[in-house]
C-alpha positions, 0 to 999 in steps of 0.5 A, a space after each residue: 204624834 210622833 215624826 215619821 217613821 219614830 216610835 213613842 218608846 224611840 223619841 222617849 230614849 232619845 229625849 233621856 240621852 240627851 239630857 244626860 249629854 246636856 248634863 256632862 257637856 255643861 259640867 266639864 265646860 264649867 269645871 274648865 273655865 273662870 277663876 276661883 271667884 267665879 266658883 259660886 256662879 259657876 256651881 249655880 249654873 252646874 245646878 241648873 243644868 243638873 235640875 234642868 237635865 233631872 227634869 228631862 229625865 223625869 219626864 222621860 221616866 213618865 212618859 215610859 211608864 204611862 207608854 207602858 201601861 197603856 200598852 198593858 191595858 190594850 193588851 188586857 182589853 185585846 185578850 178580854 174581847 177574844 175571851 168573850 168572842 170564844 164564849 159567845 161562840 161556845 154558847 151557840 155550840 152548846 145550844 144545839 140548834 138550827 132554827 127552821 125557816 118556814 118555806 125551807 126544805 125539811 127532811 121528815 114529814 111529821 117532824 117539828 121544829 123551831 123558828 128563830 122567832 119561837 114558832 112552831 113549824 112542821 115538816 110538810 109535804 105538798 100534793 105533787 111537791 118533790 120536796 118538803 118544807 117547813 110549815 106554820 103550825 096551825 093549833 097545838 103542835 103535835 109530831 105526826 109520822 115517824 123518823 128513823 133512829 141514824 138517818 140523817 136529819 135536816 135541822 139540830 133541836 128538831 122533834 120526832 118520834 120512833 115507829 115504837 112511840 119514843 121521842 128523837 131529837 136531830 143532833 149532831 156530834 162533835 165528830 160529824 159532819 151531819 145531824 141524824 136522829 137520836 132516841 131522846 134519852 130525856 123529856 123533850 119540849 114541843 115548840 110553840 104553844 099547846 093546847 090543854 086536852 089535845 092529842 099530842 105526841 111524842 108520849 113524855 115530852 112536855 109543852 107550854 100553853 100560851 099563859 104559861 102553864 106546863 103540859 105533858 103529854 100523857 098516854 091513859 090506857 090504850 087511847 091517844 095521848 094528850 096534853 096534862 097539866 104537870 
């Protein structure tokens, strides 16, 4: 520890001109005084206080250096730990998804969606309820009424489906301050497990059954669509 108010690199300079005080004082005090008998002693002690002053001054130079690189090391650590923060935040960006909670409010019965837990939850509206809500989905989840393609939406990653049949997924752009539906331009993939030869919507996506088998959702002739192996 340093006395207060005295940094590190503070106590290193002073340390350095010190010595180098300690080193001139000694050379003048001893080239002023003796007679010449007494060269040899004093050219010993003239070496000593040079020795003694070099050592000072090498263990200043350390001292320094080993401040500095661990100045430079906090400095790397500091910078690493905020790259990782800015990735681990660009990832969650990118996911573009809210998971539900089940009991939350929703904005489009019919509509699925996921809990931080991996379930599948539907948007339910009770008998005399105001309002909808996220729902538990008991047997193989399946998108039930239509969303409209613009309107607002109440959680990114959820799936719906058009009055034409085609899939839409709630999102949200960079530019806007709220999720609204949009048609999917890919295959969208159901929440939670699906169940083989179940009906099933919207047409195209695709699902997973609880041993992990993939599923489609495909339509034969004018009937119901249903889950496929792929």
């Amino acid at each position: 520890m340093y006395p207060t108010g005295q940094s590190g690199e503070g106590t290193v300079r002073k340390h350095v001109l010190t010595a180098g005080t300690a080193l001139a004082v000694a050379a003048v005090t001893l080239t002023g005084c003796g007679s010449s008998g007494d060269n040899s002693s004093n050219n010993a002690q003239i070496k000593g206080f040079r020795a003694s002053a070099g050592a000072k001054v090498s263990d200043a130079a350390s001292a320094a250096k080993s401040m500095a690189s661990a100045k430079a090391s906090g400095m790397k650590t500091g910078a690493s730990a905020k790259a990782s923060s800015a990735k681990a935040s660009a990832s969650g960006k990118v996911s573009g998804k809210t998971a539900a909670s089940v009991g939350g409010y929703c904005s489009d019965v019919g509509s699925l969606a996921q809990t931080s837990g991996g379930e599948a939850v539907q948007c339910t509206k009770g008998s005399g309820s105001n309002q909808a809500r996220w729902a538990k989905v008991s047997g193989s989840p399946k998108v039930t009424g239509t969303v409209k393609t613009g309107a607002f939406c109440s959680n990114e990653g959820a799936i719906g489906e058009t009055s034409d049949g085609k899939a839409a997924t709630c999102t949200k752009a960079a530019d806007q301050t709220r999720a609204h539906w949009t048609q999917s331009t890919g295959s969208v993939t159901v929440p939670g497990a699906v169940h083989g030869g179940s009906p099933c919507a919207p047409q195209g996506a695709t699902g997973k059954g609880s041993n992990g088998t993939t599923y489609k959702c495909t339509k034969s002739g004018s009937g119901q669509a249903h889950w496929t192996k792929s």
